[in-house]
C-alpha positions in Angstrom: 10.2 15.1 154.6 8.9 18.2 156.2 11.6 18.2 159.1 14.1 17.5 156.8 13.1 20.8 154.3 12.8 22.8 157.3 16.9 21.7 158.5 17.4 22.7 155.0 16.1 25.9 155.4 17.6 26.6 158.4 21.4 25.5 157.1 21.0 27.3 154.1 19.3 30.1 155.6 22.8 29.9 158.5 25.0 29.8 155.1 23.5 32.7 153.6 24.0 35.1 156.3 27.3 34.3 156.6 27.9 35.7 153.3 25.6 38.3 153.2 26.5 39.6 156.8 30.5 40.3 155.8 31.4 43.7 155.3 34.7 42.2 153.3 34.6 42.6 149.8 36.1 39.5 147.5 35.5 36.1 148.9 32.9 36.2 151.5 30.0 38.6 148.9 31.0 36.1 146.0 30.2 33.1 148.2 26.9 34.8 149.6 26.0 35.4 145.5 26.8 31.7 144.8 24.7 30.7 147.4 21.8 33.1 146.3 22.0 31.3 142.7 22.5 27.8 144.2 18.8 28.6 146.1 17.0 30.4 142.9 18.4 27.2 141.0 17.0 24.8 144.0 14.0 26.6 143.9 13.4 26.3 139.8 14.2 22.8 139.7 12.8 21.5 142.5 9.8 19.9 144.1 7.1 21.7 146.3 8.9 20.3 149.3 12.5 22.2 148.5 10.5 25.2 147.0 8.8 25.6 150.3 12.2 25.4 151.8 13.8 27.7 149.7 11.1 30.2 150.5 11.6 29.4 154.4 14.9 30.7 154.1 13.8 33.9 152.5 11.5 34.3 155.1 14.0 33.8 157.8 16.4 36.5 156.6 13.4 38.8 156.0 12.3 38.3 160.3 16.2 38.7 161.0 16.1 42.6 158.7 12.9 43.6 160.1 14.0 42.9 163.8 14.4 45.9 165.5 17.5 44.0 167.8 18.8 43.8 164.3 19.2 47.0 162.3 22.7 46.2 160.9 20.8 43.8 158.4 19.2 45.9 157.0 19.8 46.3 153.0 21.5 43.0 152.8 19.7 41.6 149.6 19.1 45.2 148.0 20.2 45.7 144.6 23.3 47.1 145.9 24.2 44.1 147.3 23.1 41.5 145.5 25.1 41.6 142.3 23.3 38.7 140.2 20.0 40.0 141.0 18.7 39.6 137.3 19.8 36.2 137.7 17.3 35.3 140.6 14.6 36.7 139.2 14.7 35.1 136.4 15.0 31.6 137.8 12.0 32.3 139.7 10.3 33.7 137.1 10.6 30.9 134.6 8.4 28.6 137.1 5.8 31.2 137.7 5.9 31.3 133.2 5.9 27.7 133.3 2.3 27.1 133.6 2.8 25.3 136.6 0.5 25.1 139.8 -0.9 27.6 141.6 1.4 26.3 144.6 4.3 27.1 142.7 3.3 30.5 141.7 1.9 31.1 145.5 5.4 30.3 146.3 7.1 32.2 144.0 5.4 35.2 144.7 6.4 35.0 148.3 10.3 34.9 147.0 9.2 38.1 145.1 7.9 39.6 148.4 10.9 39.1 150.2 13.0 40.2 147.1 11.3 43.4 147.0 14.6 45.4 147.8 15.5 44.5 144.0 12.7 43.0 142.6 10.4 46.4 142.7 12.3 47.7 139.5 11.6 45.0 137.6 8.5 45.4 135.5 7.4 42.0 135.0 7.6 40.7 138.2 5.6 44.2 139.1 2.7 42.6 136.4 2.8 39.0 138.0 2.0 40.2 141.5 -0.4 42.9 140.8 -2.1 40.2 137.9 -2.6 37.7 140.8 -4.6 40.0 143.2 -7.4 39.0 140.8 -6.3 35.0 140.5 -9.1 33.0 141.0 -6.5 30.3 143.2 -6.8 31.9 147.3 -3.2 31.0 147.9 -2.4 32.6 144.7 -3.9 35.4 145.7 -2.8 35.6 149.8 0.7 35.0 148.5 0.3 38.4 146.1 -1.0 40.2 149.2 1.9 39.7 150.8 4.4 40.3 147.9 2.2 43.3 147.3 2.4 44.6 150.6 6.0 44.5 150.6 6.2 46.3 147.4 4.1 49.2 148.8 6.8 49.8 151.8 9.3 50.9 149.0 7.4 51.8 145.7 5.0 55.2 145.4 3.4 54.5 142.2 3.0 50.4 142.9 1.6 51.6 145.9 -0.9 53.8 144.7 -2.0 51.1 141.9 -2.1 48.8 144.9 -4.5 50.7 147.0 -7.1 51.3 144.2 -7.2 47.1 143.7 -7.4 46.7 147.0 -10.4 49.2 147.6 -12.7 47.3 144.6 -11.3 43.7 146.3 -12.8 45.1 149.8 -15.8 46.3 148.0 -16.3 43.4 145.4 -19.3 40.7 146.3 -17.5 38.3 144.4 -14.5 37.9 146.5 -14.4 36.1 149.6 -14.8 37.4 153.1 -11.3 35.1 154.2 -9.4 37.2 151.0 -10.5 40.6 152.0 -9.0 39.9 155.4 -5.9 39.5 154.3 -6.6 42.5 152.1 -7.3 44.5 154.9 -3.9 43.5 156.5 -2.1 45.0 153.5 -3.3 48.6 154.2 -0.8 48.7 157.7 1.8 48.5 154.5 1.2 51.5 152.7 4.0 53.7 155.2 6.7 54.7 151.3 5.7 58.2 151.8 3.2 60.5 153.5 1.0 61.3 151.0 0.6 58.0 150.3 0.0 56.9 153.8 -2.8 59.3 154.1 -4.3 58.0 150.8 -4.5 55.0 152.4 -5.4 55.9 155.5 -8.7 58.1 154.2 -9.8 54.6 152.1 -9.3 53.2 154.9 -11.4 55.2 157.1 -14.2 54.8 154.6 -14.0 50.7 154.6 -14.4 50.7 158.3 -17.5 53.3 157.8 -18.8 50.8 155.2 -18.5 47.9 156.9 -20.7 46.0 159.4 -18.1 42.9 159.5 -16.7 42.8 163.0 -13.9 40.6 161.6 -13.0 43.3 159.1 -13.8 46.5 161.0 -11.0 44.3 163.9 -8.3 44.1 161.0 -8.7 47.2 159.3 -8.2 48.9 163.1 -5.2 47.2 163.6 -3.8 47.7 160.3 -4.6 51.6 159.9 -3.4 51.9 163.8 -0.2 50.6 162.2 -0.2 52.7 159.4 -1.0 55.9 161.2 1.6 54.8 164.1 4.4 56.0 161.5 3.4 59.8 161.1 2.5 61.9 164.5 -0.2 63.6 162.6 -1.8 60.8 161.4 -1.8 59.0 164.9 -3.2 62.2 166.6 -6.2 62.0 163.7 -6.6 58.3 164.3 -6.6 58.5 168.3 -9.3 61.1 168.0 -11.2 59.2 165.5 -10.7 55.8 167.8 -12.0 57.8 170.6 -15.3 59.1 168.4 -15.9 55.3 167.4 -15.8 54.1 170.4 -19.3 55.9 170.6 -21.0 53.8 168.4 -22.9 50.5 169.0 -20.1 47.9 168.8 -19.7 44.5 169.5 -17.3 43.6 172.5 -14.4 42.3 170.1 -14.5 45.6 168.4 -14.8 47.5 171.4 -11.5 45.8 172.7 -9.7 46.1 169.3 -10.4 49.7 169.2 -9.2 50.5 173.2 -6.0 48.5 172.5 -5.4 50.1 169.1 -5.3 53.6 171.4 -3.0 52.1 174.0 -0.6 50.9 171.1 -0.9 54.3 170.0 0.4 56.0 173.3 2.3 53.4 174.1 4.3 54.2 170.9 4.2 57.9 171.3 4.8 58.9 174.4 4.5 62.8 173.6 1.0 61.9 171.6 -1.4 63.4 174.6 0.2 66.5 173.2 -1.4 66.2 169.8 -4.5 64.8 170.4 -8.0 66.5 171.0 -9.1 64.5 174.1 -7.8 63.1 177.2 -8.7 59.5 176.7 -7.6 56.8 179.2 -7.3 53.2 178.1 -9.0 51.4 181.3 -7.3 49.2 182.9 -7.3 45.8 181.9 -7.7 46.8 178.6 -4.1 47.9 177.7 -1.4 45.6 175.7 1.1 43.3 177.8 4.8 44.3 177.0 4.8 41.1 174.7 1.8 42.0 173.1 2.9 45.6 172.5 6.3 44.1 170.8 4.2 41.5 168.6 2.0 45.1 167.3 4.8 46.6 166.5 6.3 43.7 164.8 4.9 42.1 161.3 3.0 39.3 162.5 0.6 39.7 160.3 3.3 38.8 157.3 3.7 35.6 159.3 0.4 34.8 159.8 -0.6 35.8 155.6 2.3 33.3 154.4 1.2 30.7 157.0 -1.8 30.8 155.2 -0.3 30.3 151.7 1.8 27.1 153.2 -1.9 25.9 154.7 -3.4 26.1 151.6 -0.6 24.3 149.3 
């Protein structure tokens, strides 16, 4: 069953770019919009099997947009695009509203996050994601995280809502140390505008400060090196607070988190040195392969949250 949802996914998936990829009006959008609908009604009437391979699909065009080889995709299910974009979310919708499982929700919240392009206007779907952050289901809750996170790349204000639920989630007994991992992963999201990049970045800072979990104080350096990678004065502040950190008494994971997070850094910015306040060398041995650089730059944490979501249906 599973091999034969994932060559599901993978024809549809081949079908759907088609479509979406033609620059010619007519024909070739109408059957890329018939083909959206044929998937939101696949995914509404279907089992957790063709769900899941509906969602795989999504998933797959979302890699293919975010691929830097691939910069012509971009856009290709915005609202601009997608004419009967009212029309999938409200087949989606009605299973989330259908008091189903939390496997179904889980899954229709990752449609959501890789609908963000159009989904971000809609109000209700903004309520069923930011709702689930509190969900007392984990795979409810990962697969909000990641919806979430995708919303915050486009959307000040859900962004800043975002942030002050994530901040109490971090700093909340009650929720679990494997949760507020994934929470953590969500701040390298917060990039829809400066100000609220350094929002996030400042709350940021004051988790790691807060924190004696080297598995959190790993993740939250990644993601804020992330975050602060998209603004030069925010990767100058970060280098020089990486630099200042590395002065404290830290276990050997963190240490190494911390000196690659500053070769990323460079490695990104050539001209950074410029900026910064020190003169910092990342020792050798210590530095990111080419492949690993590529992987940092890319969103493998997106991968690895909805892995997690599939794990846990």
């Amino acid at each position: 069953m599973e091999q034969t949802c994932a060559a599901c996914a993978m024809e549809w998936s081949i079908q759907l770019e088609k479509g979406l990829r033609s620059g010619k009006p007519g024909e070739d959008q109408l059957f890329a919009n018939t083909i959206l609908l044929r998937l939101a009604d696949a995914f509404r009437g279907g089992n957790t099997q063709i769900r899941l391979s509906v969602v795989r699909v999504f998933l797959i065009e979302r890699k293919h947009r975010d691929n830097r080889k691939h910069n012509q995709c971009k856009g290709l299910l915005s609202m601009g695009r997608v004419a009967n974009h009212v029309e999938l979310l409200k087949r989606v919708k009605s299973v989330f509203n259908s008091g189903g499982d939390s496997e179904s929700n889980a899954l229709a919240l990752v449609l959501f996050g890789c609908w963000a392009d159009f989904a971000n206007a809609n109000a209700q779907i903004r309520y069923l994601i930011l709702s689930s952050l509190v969900s007392p289901h984990d795979n409810q809750v990962r697969a909000s995280l990641f919806a979430a996170g995708c919303f915050c790349e486009i959307s000040v204000d859900f962004a800043c809502i975002t942030l002050e639920m994530l901040f109490n989630m971090m700093n909340s007994p009650a929720v679990s140390l494997p949760i507020k991992l994934a929470a953590a992963q969500v701040f390298a999201k917060f990039k829809c505008s400066y100000s609220v990049a350094k929002k996030a970045y400042k709350i940021g800072l004051e988790l790691i400060s807060n924190s004696s979990n080297e598995d959190i104080l790993v993740i939250m350096l990644f993601s804020l090196s992330k975050l602060a990678s998209v603004c030069t004065l925010l990767t100058s502040n970060h280098v020089d607070f990486l630099v200042s950190f590395l002065e404290r008494q830290l276990t050997s994971h963190v240490h190494e988190t911390a000196l690659r997070c500053i070769h990323f850094l460079f490695r990104n910015n050539p001209a950074l040195k410029l900026y910064c306040n020190t003169s910092f060398e990342v020792p050798d041995g210590q530095a990111l392969s080419p492949s690993e650089y590529e992987a940092w730059k890319g969103d493998w944490t997106d991968d690895e949250m909805v892995e997690q979501v599939i794990i846990g249906l």
